[in-house]
C-alpha positions in Angstrom: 158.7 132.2 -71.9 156.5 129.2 -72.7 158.6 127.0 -75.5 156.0 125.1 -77.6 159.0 123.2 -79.7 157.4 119.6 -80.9 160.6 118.6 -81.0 162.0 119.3 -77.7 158.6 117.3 -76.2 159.4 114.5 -78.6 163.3 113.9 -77.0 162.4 114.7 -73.3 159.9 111.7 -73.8 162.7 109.5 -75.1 165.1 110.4 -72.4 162.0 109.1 -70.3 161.4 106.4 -71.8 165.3 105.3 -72.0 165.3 105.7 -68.0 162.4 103.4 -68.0 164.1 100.9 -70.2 167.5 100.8 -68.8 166.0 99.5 -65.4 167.2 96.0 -64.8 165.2 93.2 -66.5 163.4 91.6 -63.4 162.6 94.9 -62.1 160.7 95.7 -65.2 159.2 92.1 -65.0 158.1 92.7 -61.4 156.5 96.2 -62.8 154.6 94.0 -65.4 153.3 91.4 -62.3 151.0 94.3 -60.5 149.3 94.3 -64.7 146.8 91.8 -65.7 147.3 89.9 -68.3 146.1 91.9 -71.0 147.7 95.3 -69.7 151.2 93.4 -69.5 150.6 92.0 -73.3 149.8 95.8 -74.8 153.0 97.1 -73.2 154.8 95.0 -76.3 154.1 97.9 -78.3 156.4 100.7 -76.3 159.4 100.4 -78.1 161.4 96.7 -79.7 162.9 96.6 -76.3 159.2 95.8 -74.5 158.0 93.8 -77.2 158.9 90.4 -75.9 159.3 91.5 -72.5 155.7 90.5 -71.0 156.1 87.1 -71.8 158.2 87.0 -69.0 155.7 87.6 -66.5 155.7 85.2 -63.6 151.9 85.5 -62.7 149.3 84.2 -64.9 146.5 84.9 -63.4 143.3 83.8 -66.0 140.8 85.0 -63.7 137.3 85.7 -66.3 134.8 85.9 -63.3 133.9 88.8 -64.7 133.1 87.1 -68.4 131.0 84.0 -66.2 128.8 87.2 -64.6 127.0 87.6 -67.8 127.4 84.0 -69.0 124.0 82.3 -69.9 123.6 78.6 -71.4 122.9 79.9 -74.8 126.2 81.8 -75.1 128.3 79.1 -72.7 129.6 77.1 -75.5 131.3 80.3 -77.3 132.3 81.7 -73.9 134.5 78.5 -72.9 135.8 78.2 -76.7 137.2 82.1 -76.1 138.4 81.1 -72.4 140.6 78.5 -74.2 141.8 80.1 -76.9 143.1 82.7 -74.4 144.7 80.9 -72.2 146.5 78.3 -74.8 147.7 81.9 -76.7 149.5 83.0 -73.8 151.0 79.8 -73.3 152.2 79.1 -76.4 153.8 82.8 -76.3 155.4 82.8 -72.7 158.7 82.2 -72.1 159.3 82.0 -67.8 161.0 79.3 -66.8 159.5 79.7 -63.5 155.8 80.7 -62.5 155.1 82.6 -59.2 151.5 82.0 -59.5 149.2 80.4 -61.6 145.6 80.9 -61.6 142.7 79.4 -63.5 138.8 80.7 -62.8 136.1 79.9 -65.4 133.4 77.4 -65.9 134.9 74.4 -67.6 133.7 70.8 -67.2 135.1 67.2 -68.2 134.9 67.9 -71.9 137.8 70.3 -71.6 139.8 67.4 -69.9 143.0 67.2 -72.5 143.2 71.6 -72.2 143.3 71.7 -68.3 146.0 68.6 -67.9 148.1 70.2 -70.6 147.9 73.1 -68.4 148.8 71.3 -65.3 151.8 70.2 -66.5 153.1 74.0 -68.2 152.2 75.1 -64.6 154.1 72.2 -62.6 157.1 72.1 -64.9 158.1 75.8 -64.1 158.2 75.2 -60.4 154.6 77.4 -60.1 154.5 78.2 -56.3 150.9 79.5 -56.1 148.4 77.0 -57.8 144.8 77.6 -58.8 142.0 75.3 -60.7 138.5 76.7 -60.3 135.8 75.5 -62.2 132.8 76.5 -60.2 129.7 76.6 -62.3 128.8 80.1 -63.7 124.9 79.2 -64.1 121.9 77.4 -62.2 122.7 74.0 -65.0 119.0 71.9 -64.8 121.6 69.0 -64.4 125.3 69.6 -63.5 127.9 68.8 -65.9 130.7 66.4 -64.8 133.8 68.0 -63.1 136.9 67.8 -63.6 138.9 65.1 -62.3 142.8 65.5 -61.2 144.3 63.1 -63.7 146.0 59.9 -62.1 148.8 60.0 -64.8 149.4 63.5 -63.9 149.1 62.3 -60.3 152.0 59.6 -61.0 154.2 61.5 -63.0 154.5 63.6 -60.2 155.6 60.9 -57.8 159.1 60.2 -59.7 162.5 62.0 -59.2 161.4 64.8 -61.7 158.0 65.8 -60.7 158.9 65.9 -56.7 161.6 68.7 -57.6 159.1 70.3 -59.6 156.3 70.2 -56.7 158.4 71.4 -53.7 158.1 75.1 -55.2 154.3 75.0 -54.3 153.2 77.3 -51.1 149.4 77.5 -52.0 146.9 75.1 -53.4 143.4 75.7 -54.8 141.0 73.2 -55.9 137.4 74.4 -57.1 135.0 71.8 -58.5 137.9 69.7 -59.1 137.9 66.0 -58.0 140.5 64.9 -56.1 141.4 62.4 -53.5 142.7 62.2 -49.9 145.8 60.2 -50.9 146.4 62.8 -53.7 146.1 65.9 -51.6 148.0 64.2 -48.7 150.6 63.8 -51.3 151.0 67.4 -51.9 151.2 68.3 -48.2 153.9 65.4 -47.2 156.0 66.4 -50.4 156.1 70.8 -50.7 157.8 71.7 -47.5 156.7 74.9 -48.2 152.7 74.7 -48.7 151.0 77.2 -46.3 147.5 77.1 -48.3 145.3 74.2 -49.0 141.7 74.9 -50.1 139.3 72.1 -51.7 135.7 72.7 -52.2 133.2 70.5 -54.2 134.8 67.3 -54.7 133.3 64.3 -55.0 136.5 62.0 -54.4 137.6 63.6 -51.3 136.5 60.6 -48.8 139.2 61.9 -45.7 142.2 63.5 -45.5 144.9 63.2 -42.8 147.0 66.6 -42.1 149.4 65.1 -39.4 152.6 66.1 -38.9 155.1 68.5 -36.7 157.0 69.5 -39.3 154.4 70.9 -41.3 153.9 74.4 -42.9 150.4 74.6 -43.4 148.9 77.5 -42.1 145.2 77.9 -44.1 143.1 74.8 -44.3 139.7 74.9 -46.2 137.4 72.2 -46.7 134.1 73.3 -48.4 130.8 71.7 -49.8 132.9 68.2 -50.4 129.7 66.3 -49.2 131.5 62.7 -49.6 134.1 63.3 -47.0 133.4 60.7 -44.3 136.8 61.9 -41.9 139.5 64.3 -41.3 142.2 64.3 -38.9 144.0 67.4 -38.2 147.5 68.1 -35.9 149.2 70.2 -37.0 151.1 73.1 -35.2 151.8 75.2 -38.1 147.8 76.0 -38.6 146.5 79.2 -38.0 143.1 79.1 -39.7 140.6 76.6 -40.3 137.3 76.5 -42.6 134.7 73.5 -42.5 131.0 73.9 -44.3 130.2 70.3 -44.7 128.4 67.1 -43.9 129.2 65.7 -40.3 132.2 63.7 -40.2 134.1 61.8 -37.8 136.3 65.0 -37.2 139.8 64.5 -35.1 141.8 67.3 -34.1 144.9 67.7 -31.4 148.2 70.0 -31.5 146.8 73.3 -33.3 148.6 75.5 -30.6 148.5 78.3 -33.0 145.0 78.2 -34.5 143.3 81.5 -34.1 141.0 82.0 -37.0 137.6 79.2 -37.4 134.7 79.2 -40.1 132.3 76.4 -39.8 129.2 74.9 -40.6 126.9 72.1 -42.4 124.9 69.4 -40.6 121.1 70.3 -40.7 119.9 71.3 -43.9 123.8 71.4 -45.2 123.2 75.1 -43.8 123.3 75.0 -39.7 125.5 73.5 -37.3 123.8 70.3 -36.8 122.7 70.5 -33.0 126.5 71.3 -32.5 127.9 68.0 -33.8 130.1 69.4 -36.9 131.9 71.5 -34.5 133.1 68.2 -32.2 136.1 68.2 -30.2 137.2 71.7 -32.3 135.4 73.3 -29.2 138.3 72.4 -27.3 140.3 75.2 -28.8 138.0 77.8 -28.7 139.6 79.4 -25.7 142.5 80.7 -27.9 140.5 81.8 -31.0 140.8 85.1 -32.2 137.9 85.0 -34.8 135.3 82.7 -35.2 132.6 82.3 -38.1 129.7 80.0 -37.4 126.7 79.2 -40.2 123.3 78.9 -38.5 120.5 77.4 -40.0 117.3 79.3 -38.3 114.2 77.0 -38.2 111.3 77.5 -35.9 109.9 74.3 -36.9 112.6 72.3 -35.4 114.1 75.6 -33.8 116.1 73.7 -30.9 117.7 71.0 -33.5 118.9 73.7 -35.6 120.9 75.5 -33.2 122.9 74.6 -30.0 125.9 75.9 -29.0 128.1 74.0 -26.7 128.5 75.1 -23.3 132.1 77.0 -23.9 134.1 80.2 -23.1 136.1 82.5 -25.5 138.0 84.7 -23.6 140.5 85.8 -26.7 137.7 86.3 -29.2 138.0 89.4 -30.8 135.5 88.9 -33.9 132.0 86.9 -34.1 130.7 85.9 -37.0 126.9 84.8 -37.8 126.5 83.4 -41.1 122.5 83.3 -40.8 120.0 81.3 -43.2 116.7 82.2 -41.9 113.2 80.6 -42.9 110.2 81.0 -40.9 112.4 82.5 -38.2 111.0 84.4 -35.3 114.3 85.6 -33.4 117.4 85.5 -33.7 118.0 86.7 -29.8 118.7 83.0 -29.7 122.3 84.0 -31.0 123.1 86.5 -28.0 123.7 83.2 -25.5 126.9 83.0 -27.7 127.8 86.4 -26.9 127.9 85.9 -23.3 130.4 83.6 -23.9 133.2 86.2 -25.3 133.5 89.2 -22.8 136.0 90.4 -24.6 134.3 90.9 -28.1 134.8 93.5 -29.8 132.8 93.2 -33.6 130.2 91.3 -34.1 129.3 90.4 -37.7 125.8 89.1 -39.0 125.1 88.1 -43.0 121.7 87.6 -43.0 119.3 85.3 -45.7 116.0 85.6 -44.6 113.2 84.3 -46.8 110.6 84.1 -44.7 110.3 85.6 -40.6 107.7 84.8 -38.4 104.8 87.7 -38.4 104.7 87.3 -34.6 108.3 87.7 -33.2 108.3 85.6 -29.9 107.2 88.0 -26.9 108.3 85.0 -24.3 112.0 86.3 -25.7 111.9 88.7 -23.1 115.8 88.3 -22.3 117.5 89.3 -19.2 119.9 92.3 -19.7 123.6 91.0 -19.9 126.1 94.2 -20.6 128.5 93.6 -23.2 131.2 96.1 -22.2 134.0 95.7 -25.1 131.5 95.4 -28.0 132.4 98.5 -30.4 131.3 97.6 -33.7 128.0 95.4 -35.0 127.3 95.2 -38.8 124.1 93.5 -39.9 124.5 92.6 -43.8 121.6 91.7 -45.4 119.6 94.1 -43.4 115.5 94.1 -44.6 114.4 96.0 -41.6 112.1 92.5 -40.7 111.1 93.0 -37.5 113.2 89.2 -36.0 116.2 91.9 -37.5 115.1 95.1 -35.6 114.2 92.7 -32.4 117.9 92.2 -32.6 119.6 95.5 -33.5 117.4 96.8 -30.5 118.2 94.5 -28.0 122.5 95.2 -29.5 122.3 99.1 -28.7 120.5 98.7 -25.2 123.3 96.1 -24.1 126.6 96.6 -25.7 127.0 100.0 -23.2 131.0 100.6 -25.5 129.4 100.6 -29.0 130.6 103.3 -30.9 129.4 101.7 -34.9 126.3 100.1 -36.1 126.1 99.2 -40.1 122.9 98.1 -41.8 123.5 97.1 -45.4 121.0 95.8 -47.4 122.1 93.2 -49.9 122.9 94.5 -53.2 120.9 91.9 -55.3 117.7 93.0 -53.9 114.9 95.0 -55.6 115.3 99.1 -55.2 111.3 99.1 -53.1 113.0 96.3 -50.7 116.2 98.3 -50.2 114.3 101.6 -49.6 111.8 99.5 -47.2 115.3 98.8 -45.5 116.4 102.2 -45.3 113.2 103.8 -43.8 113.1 100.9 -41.2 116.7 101.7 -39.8 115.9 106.0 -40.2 113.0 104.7 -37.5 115.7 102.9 -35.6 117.7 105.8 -35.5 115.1 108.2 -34.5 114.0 106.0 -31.8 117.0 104.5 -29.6 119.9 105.3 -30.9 122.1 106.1 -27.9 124.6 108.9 -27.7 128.0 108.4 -28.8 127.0 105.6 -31.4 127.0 106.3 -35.1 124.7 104.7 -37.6 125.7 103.7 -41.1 123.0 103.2 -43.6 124.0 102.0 -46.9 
């Protein structure tokens, strides 16, 4: 018998909602941390028991890439008034004395200056652990606003008694369009004994950096687009990855026993890998890599400056990376010399900007057969179906005798005729030497 008594629906939701409540307090805050910001706040209007409670919320993550995706200049100003206004109201409201993470992702320049330090501070004086400014610039500006610089009078105030007990809670760091220098980053990793992530990308101020030391946690090192830097120096046994896009620098490394992951790049055109001179004495190490992730700059006009890779072996690389910016490019079988060098690979990876190919892919190309035998996976991203990209793809199923996966995936930005154009090239691919045993995924 079906009992339809409002009533009795009414107090078996209250006994629920009790059991909810009478969980202890940091388990209910911990239930509030997998919420956004906005999903935690609207929980204040459960019961008088959950109205204050998402103020105590240890991760403030203002992340509004989403808002900056349909940001234009005419609606900027309002955007970044709204940004600020949101995250000075949660401020004001929350009530943590220690931060787990925060996180701060719009497009703010210079003019914001007095907003973003008085940030800084909330953040450092509750002991935040995981530490985020990005400002990266949401639009194509005709001339780019100033950046942010880290303040030196927040940069001092940290130095004394009070603000190196507040510091030593940090485990990751993330500057974004945020200038910064060596001696104040260096700071940072000498004084948090338990900082395992340091990222900087686009500063101006960053001239070099030293990351020396055996005693050192650091485990994630990226240095990206900070065109001033003139040196780096790394050892550091703690390290497990490294990532470098940048000019060429005078570049030191030793005692990186545990480095498995690399991504680098810069040199010629700020795209390629500078006739092999931004990698320097890194080759060293690449016998113990795991995973490696190299940007190529592909130029037939000065083809051979644009990429040479070092005579090297990689007998523990698993995953190969091509980061590929193509113009007037008539083959990438170029590329394949590296794979000889890593018998053991088993994915190879290739995201592919092409804006011009070569109408006549080079027929002296004719490349000697060289069996890859643990290659099991190959994903082209970017995929056009040009033919420099079906040269390649061709040449991949008739010598990698394990594959079992091969992905083309157009980019998602381009036009529906040049997707479809795409599509009916790798159907022909397909249909034409596809080998047994290996499945093609066209998306």
């Amino acid at each position: 018998m079906i009992d339809d008594n409002p009533n009795k629906v009414l107090l078996e939701d209250e006994i629920l909602e009790d059991r909810l409540s009478q969980l202890p307090f940091d388990i209910l805050v911990n239930i509030l941390n997998l919420l956004t910001l906005d999903e935690a706040a609207r929980t204040s209007v459960l019961s008088h028991k959950w109205k204050h409670l998402w103020k105590y919320t240890t991760i403030l993550d203002f992340d509004a890439s989403g808002v900056l995706m349909n940001v234009t200049e005419d609606t900027m100003e309002e955007d970044r008034n709204w940004y600020i206004y949101w995250v000075n109201e949660v401020l004001s409201s929350h009530r943590a004395l220690y931060i787990d993470e925060f996180r701060i992702n719009f497009d703010l320049d210079v003019s914001y200056e007095s907003y973003i330090t008085n940030w800084i501070y909330s953040a450092i004086s509750r002991k935040v652990k995981r530490f985020e400014l990005s400002f990266h610039p949401a639009v194509s500006w005709q001339t780019l606003p100033e950046i942010y610089t880290f303040p030196q009078v927040v940069y001092e105030s940290l130095k004394t008694d009070i603000g190196l007990a507040h510091v030593k809670s940090l485990r990751s760091l993330i500057f974004d369009s945020v200038n910064i220098t060596g001696e104040m980053l260096e700071f940072f990793i000498y004084n948090c004994p338990y900082l395992d992530q340091l990222d900087v990308a686009c500063s101006h101020n960053l001239l070099g950096l030293k990351v020396v030391g055996s005693e050192l946690k650091l485990k994630y090192l990226d240095i990206v687009f900070c065109n001033n830097l003139e040196e780096l120096e790394l050892s550091c046994p703690s390290l497990l990855s490294f990532k470098y896009f940048g000019p060429i620098i005078k570049f030191t490394i030793t005692n990186v026993p545990q480095l498995q992951d690399v991504s680098i790049g810069g040199g010629v055109g700020g795209h390629g890998l500078g006739n092999g001179r931004v990698l320097g004495p890194i080759v060293n190490y690449f016998r113990q890599l795991k995973n490696l992730e190299l940007f190529v700059e592909l130029n037939e006009a000065a083809f051979q400056e644009s990429i040479q890779f070092p005579k090297c072996e990689l007998p523990a690389l698993r995953h190969l990376t091509f980061q590929i910016c193509a113009r007037r490019c008539s083959s990438f079988l170029d590329l394949t010399c590296m794979l000889k060098s890593c018998p053991f690979l088993q994915k190879l990876t290739l995201k592919m900007q092409v804006s011009q190919y070569s109408y006549e892919v080079r027929s002296r190309h004719q490349f000697p057969k060289h069996f890859h035998q643990h290659l099991k996976e190959v994903d082209m991203i970017g995929f056009s179906g040009n033919p420099v990209e079906l040269e390649l793809a061709r040449y991949l199923l008739e010598n990698a005798t394990a594959l079992e996966q091969l992905l083309l995936e157009p980019w998602v930005f381009e036009s529906e005729a040049t997707i479809e154009v795409a599509r009916e090239e790798a159907r022909k691919l397909e249909e034409a030497i596809l080998p047994p045993g290996v499945k093609l995924y066209i998306h």
